[in-house]
N, C-alpha and C positions, 0 to 999 in steps of 0.2 A: 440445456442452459439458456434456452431461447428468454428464458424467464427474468434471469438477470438481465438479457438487454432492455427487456419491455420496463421492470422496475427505472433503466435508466434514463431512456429516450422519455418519459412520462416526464423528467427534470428540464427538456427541451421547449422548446416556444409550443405553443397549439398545433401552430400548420405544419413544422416540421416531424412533431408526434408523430400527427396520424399518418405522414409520409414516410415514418421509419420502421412506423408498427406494420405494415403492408408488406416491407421485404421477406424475402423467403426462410423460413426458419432454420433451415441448413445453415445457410450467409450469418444469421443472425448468432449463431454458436461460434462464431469462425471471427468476430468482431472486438478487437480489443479495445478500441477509441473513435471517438466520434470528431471530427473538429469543423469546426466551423468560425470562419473571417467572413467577417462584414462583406456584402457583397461578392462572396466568391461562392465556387461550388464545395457542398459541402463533401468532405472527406469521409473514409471510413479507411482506418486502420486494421490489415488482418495479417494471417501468417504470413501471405508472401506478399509483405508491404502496403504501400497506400493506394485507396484507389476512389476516382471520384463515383459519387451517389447520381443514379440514375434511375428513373420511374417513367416507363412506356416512352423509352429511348428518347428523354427531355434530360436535361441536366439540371438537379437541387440547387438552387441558389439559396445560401445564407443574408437573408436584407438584415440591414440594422436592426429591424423592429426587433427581428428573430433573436440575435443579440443581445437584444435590450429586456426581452420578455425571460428570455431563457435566464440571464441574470437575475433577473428580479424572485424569480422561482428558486433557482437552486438557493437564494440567499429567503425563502419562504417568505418575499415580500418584507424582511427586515434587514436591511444592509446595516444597520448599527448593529444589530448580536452578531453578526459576523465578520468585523472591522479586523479584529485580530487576524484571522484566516485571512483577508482582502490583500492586508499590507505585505503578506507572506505568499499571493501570488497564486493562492487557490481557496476553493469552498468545495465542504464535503457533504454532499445532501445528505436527507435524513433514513434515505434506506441504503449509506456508504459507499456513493458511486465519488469519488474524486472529481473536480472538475479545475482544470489549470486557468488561470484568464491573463489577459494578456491584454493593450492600452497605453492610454494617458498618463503617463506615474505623476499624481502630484505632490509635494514635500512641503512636509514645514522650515519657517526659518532657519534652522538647523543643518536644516539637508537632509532628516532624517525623512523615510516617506509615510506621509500620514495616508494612503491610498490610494483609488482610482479615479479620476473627473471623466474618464469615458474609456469602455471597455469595446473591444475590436476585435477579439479574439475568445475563444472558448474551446479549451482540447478536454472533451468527458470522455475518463479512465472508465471502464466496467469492469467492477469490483464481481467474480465470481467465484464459488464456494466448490469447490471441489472434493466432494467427500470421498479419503479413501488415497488422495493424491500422494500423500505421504509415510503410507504406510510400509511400502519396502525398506526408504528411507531409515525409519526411525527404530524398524527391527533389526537396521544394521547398526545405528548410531549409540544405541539402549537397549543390545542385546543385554549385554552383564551390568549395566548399571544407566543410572542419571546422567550426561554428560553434559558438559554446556559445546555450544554448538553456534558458528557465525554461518550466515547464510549469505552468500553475496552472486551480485549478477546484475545484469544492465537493464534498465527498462522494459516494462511490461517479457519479466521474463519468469514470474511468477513467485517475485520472494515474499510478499505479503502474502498470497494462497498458499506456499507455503508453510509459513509462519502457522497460520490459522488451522490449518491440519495437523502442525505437531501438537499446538493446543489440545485440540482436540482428540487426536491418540495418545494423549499420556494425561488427561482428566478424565478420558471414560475407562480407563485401565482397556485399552483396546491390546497391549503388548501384553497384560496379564496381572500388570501392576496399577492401581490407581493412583496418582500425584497432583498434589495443592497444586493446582495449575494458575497465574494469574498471567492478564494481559494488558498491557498500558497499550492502551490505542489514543494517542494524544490528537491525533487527528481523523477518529472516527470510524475508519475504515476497516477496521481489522474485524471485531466486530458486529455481522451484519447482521441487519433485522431477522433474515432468512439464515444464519449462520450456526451452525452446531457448536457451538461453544457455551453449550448449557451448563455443565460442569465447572467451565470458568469463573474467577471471580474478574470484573472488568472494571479498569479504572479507563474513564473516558472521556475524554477533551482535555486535560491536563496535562502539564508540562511533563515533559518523557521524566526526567532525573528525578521530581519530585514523585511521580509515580513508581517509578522503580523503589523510592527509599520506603513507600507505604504499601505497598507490595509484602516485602520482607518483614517491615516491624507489624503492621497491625492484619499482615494475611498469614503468615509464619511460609510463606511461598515455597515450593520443592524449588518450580518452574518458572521461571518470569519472562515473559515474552516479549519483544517491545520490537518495531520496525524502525529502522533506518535512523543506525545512531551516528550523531556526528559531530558532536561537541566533546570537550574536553568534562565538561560539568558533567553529561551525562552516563561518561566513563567511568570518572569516580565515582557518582551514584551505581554504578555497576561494580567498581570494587568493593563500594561496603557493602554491596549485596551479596560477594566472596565470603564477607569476613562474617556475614550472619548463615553460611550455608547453605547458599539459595545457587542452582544452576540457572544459566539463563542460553535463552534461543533468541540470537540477533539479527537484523539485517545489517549488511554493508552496501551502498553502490557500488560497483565497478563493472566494466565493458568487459574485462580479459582480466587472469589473473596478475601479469606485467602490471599494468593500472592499479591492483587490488592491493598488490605488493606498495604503493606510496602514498596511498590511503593513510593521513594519517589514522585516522580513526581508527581503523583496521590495525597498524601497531600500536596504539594503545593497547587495543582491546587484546592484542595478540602478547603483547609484554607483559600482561598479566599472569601468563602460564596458566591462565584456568581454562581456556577454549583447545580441546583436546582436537575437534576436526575445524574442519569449513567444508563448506558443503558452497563448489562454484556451478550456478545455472548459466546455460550458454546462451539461453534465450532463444534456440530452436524451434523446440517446444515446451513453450511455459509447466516448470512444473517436471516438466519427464525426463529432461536430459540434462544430466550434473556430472558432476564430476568432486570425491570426497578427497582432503588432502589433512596430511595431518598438519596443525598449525603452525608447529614448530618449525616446519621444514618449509613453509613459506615466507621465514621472516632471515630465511641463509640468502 
């Protein structure tokens, strides 16, 4: 998977690239986030935490420029097409890597925030495809049938790769059965250039609720996929998707299932009685270690 970092660091300033592309390709499989502050050294996030970037025992410094360059790239040199994403506190490059930024906040009149006047921060997620991740999974989940299914767990613990593998095992008939699979990837990621979701139908950059309701009416959807629901709007656009027949596979946030349980999103989506498990990752190891619960009996 050395592959998804190199697609990622290429969204980094010049000097920091060619400093990231050097590291050793083991290290580079083992990297979930890259961050980098103005003038500090820069970070790299792995399994057992963070740790600073170093090259023939010199430490990486993040400068402004680096900052400034890397910005201007993930937004591909147009920060108007991606003012939306700015305001909201991230930009998603164009081969799905996530990137958090962090800054200046400035507002309009209002108090509402029209954006960034100077960014200072930069935390790149790498988006990786794990084929295959979810197939124990989903031959336990969709042994005897279609089920709808909440996926929740704390950062970088693998609920979007997740997600993207059930896609993917229930639109190539991998369990035995093929199913209208769609996926609303409202912010790009789910998705990736390199991603086996050939079989998917993909609504992409749109708003989660309105995707989920064109999903169902003009894809006749079995499956409808969508990460990290958190709105009430986006709920009901997931109950009328009940009422036309469609299962769906969601994410939720939460650290611990304690946490999970006050989520409201989570009881919404669980009041509904259509989400038969949850599937909670501990964020261990992304992806391999969960824990299935039936819904019902996390909302006593």
């Amino acid at each position: 998977m050395s592959n998804s970092f190199d697609s990622a660091v290429i969204n980094l300033s010049d000097r920091l690239s060619r400093e990231l592309l050097c590291i050793d390709p083991e290290r580079k499989r083992n990297v979930f986030e890259i961050r980098l502050r103005s003038d500090a050294p820069v970070m790299l996030t792995e399994a057992n935490g963070c740790r600073v970037l170093e090259m023939c025992g010199r430490t990486v410094i993040a400068e402004k420029q680096d900052i400034d360059e890397t910005f201007l790239k993930l937004c591909e040199y147009s920060v108007h097409s991606h003012e939306s994403e700015i305001k909201d506190g991230f930009i998603t490059s164009r081969n799905g890597h996530r990137a958090g930024i962090c800054g200046k906040v400035s507002t309009n009149p209002d108090g509402t925030v029209r954006g960034f006047s100077e960014i200072t921060s930069i935390n790149l997620r790498i988006a990786r495809s794990f084929k295959g991740v979810s197939d124990k999974l989903c031959r336990e989940l969709f042994r005897d049938s279609l089920q709808s299914v909440i996926v929740a767990g704390p950062p970088v613990s693998g609920k979007t790769t997740m997600l993207r593998d059930i896609g993917r095992f229930l639109s190539e008939g991998a369990g035995g059965t093929y199913y209208t699979t769609a996926v609303v990837d409202s912010r790009c990621e789910i998705a990736l250039t390199e991603s086996p979701l050939r079989y998917c139908d993909i609504f992409s950059g749109c708003d989660k609720a309105y995707g989920i309701i064109c999903a169902v009416r003009s894809m006749s959807s079995q499956m409808v996929i969508c990460d990290e629901i958190s709105t009430e709007e986006e709920v009901r656009a997931v109950s009328k998707g009940f009422a036309s027949g469609s299962e769906f596979s969601l994410s939720v946030h939460a650290k611990s299932v304690g946490e999970l349980r006050k989520r409201r999103p989570f009881i919404s989506l669980a009041k509904t009685g259509q989400f038969r498990y949850t599937v909670m990752l501990d964020g261990k190891i992304p992806c391999e270690s969960y824990k299935i619960y039936e819904t019902e009996e996390l909302l006593k």
